[in-house]
C-alpha positions in Angstrom: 0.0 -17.8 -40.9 -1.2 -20.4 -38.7 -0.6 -18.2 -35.0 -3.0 -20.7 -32.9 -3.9 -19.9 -29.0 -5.0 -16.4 -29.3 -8.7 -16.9 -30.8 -11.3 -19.0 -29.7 -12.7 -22.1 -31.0 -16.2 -21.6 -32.3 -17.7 -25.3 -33.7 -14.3 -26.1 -34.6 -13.1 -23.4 -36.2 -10.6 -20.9 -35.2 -11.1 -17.9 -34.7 -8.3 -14.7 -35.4 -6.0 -12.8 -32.9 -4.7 -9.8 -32.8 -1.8 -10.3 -34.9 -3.8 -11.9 -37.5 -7.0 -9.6 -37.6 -5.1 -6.2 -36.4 -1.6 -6.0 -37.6 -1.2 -8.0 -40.3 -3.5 -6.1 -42.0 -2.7 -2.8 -41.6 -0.9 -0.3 -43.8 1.8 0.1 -41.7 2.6 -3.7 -41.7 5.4 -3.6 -44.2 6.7 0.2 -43.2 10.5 0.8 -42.9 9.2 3.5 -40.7 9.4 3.7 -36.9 5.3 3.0 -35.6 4.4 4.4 -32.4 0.5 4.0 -32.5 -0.7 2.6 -29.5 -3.6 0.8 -31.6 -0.9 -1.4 -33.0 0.1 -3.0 -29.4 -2.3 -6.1 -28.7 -4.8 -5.3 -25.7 -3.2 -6.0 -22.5 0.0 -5.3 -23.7 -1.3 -1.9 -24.4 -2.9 -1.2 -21.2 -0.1 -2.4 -19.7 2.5 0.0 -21.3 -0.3 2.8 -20.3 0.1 1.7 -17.0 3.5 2.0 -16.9 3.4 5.2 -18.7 1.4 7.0 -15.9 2.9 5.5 -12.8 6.1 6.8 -13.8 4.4 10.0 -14.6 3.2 9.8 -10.5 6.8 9.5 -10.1 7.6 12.5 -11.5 9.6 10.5 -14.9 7.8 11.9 -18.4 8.3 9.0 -20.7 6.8 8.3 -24.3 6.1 5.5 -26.0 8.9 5.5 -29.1 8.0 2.3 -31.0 5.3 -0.5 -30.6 5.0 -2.5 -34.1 8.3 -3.1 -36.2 7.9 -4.2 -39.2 10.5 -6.8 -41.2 11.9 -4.1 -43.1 12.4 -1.7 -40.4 13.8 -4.1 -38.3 16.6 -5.1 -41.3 17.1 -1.2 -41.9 17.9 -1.1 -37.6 19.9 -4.2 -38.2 22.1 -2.6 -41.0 22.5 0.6 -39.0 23.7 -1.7 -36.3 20.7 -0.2 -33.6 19.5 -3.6 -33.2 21.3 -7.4 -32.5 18.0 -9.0 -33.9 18.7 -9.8 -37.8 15.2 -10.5 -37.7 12.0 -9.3 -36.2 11.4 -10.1 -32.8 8.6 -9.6 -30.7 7.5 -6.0 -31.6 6.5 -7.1 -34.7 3.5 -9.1 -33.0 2.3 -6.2 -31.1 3.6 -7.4 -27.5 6.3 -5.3 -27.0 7.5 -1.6 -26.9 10.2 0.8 -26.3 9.5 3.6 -23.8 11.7 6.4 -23.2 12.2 9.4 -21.3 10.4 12.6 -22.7 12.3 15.7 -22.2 10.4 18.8 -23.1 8.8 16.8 -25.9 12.0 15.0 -27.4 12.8 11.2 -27.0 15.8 10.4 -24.8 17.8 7.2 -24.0 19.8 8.8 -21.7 20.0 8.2 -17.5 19.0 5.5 -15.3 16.0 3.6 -16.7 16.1 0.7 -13.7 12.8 2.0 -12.8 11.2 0.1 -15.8 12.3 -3.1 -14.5 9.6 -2.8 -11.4 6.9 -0.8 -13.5 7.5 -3.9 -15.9 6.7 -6.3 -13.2 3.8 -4.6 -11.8 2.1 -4.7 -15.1 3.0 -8.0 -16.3 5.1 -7.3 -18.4 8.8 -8.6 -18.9 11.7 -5.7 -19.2 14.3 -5.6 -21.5 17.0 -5.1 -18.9 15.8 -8.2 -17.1 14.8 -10.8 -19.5 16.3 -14.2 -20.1 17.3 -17.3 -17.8 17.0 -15.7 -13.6 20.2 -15.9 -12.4 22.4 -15.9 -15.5 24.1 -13.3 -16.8 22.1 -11.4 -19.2 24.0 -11.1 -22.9 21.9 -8.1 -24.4 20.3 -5.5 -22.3 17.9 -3.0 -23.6 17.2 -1.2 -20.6 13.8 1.3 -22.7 11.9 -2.5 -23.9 8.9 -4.0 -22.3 7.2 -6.7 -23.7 4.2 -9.4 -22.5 6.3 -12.9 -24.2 8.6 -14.5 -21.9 11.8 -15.2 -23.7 11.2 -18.9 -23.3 8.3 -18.6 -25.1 9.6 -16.5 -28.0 10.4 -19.4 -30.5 7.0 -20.7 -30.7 5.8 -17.1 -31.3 8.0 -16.5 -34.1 7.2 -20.3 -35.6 3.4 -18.7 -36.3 2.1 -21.3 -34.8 1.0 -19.8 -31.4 0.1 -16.9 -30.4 -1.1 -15.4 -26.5 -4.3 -15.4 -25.4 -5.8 -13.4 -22.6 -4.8 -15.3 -20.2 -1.2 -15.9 -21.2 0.9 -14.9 -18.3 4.8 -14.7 -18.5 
């Protein structure tokens, strides 16, 4: 997997990224199970989605962080069960995106307004999944719990493996 632009060049050589040296090597990588481990989210991403978690907390919202990595198979197994569009994986399977949902006493919930994300998205630099896509135009899929770091625009050379964020990607 070629994923250029997160690593460094070093004599001419290139060095890993996150996708290459983190997730594409862990056990998890081929799970058809949901993945909620924080370690699995690429650095700023990450910090980001901590971020987010605690100033909603200072507004009085619980949330919890209910996926970060997806692997191929989970995201066909969502895909038959019709819980996702996506036939294929999309951008939680590179560690830059995650799903955060309310926490009530301890269990995961979708339900409610979740406009609140769209700001706390912002604020961190992240893009939310209820206010991606082209400004002005009508957006065709909402999913009002996902934040992710990739600008939609950018999406297709992500998933082509030949680029990949560095630190100082902003969307």
């Amino acid at each position: 997997m070629g994923l250029r632009g997160g690593g460094r060049m070093n004599g001419g050589i290139e060095m890993g990224n996150f996708f290459q040296d983190i997730i594409a090597k862990d056990p998890q990588f081929k799970s058809p199970l949901r993945v909620s481990s924080m370690m699995l989210l690429e650095p700023i991403t990450r910090v980001a989605v901590l971020n987010i978690v605690a100033d909603a907390a200072a507004q009085g919202i619980a949330l919890m962080v209910w996926e970060t990595f997806r692997s191929r198979q989970r995201q066909r197994v969502l895909y038959d069960q019709h819980a996702t569009q996506l036939h294929t994986v999309g951008v939680h399977h590179y560690g830059l995106a995650a799903d955060v949902v309310k926490d009530v006493n301890g269990e995961p919930s979708w339900k409610g307004d979740f406009t609140f994300l769209v700001a706390l998205a912002k604020k961190h630099g992240l893009i939310s999944g209820a206010d991606w896509g082209e400004p002005g135009k009508p957006h065709s899929f909402v999913d009002q719990v996902h934040v992710q770091r990739i600008a939609v625009i950018h999406q297709m050379r992500l998933f082509s493996t030949d680029w990949y964020p560095g630190n100082d990607y902003v969307a």
